[in-house]
C-alpha positions in Angstrom: 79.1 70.4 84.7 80.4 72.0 87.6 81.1 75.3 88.9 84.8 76.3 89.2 86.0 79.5 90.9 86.7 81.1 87.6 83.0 80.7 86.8 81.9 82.4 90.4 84.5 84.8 90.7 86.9 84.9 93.7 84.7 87.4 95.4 82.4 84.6 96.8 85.5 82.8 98.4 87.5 85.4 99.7 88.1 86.5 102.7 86.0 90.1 103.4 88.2 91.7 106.5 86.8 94.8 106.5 83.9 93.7 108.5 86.5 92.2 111.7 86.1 93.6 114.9 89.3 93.9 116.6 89.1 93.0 120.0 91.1 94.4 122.9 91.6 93.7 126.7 90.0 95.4 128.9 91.6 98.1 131.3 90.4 96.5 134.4 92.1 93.0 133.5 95.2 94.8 132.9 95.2 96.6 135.7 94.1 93.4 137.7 97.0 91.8 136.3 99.5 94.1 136.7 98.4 94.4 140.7 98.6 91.0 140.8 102.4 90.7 139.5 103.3 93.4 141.5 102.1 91.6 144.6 103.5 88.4 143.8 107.0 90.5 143.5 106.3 91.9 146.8 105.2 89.1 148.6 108.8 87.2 147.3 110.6 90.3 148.6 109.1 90.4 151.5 109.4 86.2 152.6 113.1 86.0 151.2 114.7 89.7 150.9 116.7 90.5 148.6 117.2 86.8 147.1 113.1 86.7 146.6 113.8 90.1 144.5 116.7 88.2 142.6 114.2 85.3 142.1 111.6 87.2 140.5 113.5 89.6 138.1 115.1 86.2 136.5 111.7 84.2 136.7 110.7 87.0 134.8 112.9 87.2 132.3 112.6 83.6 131.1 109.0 84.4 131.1 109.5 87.4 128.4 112.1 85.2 126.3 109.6 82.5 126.4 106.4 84.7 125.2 109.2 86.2 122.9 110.1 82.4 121.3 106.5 81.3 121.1 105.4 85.1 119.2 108.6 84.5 116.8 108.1 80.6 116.5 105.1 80.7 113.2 106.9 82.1 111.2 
């Protein structure tokens, strides 16, 4: 006869999550990354002006309504 999960008990197959670590990024990466957008911004401004500042404010703001579809799109 076999062993059904009413017979074990749902403690051996549920998930324990109070043992998780929650990971987090790093300050250094952030603040590597945010140097890095903010050179990529000046380095636009400073090749095409005021169009290169144009440019990037609307590159980046189909980045943020991308990352905000792809957070919103599970569920």
């Amino acid at each position: 006869m076999t062993m059904t999960t009413a017979d074990t008990g749902m403690t051996t197959f549920a998930a324990d999550h109070n043992d998780t670590e929650v990971k987090q990024i790093s300050p250094g990466f952030m603040f590597t990354l945010a140097l890095v957008i903010v050179a990529i911004a000046v380095g636009l401004v400073a090749t095409m002006g005021l169009g290169g500042l144009i440019l990037w404010a609307v590159g980046s703001a189909w980045i943020m309504l991308a990352i905000l579809v792809v957070m919103t799109a599970g569920g």
